[in-house]
OpenMM code with the backbone's topology and positions (N, CA, C; nanometers):
from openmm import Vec3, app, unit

residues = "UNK UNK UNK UNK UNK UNK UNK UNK UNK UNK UNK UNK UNK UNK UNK UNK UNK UNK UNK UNK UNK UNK UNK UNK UNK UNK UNK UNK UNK UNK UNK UNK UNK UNK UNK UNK UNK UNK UNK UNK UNK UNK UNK UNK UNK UNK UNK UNK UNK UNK UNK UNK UNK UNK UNK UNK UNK UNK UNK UNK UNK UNK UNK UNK UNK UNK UNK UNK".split()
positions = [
    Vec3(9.4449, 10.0804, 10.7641),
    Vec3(9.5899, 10.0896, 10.7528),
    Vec3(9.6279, 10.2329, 10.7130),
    Vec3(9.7193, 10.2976, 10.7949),
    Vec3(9.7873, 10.4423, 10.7858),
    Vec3(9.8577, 10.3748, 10.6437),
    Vec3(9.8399, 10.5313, 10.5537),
    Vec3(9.9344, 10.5250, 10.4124),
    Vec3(10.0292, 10.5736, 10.4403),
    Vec3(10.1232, 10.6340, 10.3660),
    Vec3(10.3038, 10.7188, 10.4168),
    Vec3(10.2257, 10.8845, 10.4517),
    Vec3(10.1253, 10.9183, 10.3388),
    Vec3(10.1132, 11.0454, 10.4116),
    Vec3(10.0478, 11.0735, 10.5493),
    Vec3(9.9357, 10.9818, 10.5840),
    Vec3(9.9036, 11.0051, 10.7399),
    Vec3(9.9818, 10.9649, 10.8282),
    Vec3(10.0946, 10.9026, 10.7989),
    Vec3(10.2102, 10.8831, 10.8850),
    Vec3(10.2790, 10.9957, 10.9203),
    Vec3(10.3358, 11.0323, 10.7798),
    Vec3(10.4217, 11.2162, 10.8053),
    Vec3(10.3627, 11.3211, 10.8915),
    Vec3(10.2000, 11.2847, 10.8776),
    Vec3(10.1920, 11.4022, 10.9552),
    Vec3(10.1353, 11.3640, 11.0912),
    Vec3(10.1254, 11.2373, 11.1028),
    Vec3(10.0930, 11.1469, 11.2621),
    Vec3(10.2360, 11.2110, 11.2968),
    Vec3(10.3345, 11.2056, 11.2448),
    Vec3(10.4466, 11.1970, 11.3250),
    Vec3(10.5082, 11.3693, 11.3269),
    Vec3(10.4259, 11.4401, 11.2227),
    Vec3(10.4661, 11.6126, 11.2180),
    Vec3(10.3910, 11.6072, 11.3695),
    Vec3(10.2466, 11.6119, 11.3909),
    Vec3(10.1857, 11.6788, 11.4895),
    Vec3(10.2364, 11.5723, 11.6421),
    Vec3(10.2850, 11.5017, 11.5834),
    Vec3(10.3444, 11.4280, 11.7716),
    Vec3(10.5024, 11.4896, 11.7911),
    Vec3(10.5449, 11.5595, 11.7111),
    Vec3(10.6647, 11.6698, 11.7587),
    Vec3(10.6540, 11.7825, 11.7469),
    Vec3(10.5007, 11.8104, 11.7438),
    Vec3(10.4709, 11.9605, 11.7662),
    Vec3(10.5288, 12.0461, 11.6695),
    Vec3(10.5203, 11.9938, 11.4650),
    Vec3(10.5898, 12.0704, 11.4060),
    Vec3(10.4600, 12.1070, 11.3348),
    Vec3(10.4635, 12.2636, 11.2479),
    Vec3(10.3570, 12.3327, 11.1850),
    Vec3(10.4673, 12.2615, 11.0608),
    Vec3(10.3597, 12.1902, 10.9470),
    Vec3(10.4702, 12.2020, 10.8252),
    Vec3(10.5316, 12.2475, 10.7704),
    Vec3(10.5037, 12.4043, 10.8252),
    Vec3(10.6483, 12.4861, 10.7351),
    Vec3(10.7603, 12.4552, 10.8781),
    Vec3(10.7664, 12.4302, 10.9324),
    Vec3(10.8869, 12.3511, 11.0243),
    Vec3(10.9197, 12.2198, 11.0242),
    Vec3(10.8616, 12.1502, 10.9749),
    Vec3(10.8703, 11.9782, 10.8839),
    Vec3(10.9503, 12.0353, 10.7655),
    Vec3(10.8766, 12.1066, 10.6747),
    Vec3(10.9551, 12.1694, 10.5351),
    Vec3(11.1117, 12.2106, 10.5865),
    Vec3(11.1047, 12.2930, 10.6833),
    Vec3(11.2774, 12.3919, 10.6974),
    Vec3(11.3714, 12.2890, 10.7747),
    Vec3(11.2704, 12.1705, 10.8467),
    Vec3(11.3659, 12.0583, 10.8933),
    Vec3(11.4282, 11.9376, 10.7782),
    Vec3(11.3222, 11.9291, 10.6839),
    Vec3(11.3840, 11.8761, 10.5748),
    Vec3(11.4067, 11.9109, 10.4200),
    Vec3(11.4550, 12.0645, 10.4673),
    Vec3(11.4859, 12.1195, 10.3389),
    Vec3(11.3696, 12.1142, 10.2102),
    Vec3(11.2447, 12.1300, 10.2460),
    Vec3(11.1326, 12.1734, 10.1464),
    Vec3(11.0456, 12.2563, 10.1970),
    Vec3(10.9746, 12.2527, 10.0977),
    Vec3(10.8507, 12.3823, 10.1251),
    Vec3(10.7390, 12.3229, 10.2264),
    Vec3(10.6804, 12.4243, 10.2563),
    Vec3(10.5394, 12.3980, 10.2974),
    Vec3(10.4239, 12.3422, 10.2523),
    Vec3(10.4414, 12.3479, 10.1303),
    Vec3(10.3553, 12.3289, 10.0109),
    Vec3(10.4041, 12.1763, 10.0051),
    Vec3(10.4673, 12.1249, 10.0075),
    Vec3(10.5737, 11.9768, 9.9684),
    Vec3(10.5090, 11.9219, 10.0792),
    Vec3(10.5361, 11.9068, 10.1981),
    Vec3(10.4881, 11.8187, 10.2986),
    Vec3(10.3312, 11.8001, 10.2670),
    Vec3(10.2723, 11.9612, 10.2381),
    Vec3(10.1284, 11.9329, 10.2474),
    Vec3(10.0976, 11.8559, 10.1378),
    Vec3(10.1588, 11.8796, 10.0412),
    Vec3(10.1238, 11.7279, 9.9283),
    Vec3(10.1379, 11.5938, 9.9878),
    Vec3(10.2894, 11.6152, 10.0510),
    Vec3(10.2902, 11.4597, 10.1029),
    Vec3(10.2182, 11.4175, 10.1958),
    Vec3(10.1733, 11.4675, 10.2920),
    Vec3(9.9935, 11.4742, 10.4040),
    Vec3(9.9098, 11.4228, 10.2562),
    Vec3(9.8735, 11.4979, 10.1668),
    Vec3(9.7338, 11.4732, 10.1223),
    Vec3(9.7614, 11.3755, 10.0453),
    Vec3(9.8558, 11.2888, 10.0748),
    Vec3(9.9215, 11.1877, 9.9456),
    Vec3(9.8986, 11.2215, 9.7978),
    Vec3(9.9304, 11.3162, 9.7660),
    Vec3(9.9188, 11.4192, 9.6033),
    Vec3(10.0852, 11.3614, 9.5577),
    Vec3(10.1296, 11.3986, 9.6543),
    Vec3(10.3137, 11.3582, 9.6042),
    Vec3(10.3830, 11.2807, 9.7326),
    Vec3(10.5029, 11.2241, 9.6721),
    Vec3(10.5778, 11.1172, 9.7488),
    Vec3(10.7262, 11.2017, 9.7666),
    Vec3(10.7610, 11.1488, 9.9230),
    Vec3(10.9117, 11.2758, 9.9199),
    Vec3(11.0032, 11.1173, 9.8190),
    Vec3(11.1407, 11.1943, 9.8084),
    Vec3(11.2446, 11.1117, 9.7539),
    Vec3(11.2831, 11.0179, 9.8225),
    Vec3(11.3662, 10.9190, 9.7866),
    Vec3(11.4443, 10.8476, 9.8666),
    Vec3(11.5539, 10.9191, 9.9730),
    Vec3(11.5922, 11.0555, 9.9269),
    Vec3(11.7185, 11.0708, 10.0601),
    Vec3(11.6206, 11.1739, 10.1581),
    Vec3(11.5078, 11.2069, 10.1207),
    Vec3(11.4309, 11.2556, 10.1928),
    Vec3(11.3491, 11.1275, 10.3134),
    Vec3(11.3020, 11.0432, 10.2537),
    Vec3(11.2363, 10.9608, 10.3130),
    Vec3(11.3627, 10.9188, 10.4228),
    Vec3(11.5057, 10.8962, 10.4162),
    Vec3(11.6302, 10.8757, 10.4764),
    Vec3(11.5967, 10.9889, 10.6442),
    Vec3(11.5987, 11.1077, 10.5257),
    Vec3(11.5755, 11.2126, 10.6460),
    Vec3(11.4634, 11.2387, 10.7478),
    Vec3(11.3690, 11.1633, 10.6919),
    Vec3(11.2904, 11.1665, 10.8043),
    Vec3(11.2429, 11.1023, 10.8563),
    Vec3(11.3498, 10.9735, 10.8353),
    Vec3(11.3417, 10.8780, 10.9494),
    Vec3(11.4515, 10.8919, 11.1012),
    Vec3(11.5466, 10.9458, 11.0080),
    Vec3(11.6309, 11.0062, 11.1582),
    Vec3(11.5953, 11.0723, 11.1637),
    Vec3(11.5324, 11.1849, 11.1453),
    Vec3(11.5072, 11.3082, 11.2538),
    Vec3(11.3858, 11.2322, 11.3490),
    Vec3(11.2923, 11.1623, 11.3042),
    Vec3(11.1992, 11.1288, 11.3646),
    Vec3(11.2055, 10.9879, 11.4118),
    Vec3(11.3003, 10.9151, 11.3998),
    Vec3(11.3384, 10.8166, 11.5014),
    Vec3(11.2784, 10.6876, 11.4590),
    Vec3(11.2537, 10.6515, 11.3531),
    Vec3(11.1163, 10.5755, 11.2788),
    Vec3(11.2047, 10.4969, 11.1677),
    Vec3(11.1444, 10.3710, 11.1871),
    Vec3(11.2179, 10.2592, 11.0553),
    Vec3(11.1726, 10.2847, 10.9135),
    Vec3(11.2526, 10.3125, 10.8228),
    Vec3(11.2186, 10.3053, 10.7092),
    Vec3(11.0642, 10.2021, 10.6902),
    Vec3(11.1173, 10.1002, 10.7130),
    Vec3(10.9846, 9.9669, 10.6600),
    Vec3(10.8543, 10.0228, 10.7281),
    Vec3(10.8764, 10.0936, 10.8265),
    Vec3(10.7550, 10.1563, 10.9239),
    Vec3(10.6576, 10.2387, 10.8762),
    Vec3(10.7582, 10.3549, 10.8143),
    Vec3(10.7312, 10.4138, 10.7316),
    Vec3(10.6598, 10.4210, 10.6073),
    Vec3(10.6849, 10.3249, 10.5797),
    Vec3(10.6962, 10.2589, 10.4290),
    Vec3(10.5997, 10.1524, 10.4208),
    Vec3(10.5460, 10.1491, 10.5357),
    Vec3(10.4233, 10.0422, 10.5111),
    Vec3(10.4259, 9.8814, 10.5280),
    Vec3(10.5568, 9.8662, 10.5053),
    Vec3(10.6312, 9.7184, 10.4875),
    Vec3(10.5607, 9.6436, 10.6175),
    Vec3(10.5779, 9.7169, 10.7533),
    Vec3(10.6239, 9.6050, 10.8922),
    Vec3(10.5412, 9.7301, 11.0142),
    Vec3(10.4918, 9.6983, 11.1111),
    Vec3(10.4543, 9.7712, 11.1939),
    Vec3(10.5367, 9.8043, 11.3116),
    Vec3(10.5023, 9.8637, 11.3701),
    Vec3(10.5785, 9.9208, 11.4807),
    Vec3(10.6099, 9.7880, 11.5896),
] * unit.nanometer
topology = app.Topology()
chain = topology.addChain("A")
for resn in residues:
    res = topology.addResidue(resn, chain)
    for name in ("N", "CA", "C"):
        topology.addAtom(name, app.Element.getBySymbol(name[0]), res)
């Protein structure tokens, strides 16, 4: 079972983003995503918001809840 961070970045490298372009798309660092990849840290709730619309993806999907 994918956790939230191999998700973020299943879904960084299937839109062809380097994480400092994940970071400037959702207003953090480079350093921030790569925590959230190595599951070290968890984004926020209005973050997790944001990158489900930009990336087209259900919260619960995301989130582990329900599969695709």
């Amino acid at each position: 079972m994918e956790n939230l961070g191999e998700k973020l970045k299943m879904l960084r490298i299937d839109r062809g983003l380097t994480q400092s372009k994940m970071g400037k798309l959702l207003s953090v660092s480079q350093d921030t995503v790569s925590l959230w990849e190595r599951s070290k840290s968890l984004p926020d709730v209005d973050v997790i918001v944001r990158i489900c619309k930009e990336c087209g993806v259900s919260s619960d999907w995301l989130l582990g809840i329900e599969d695709i």
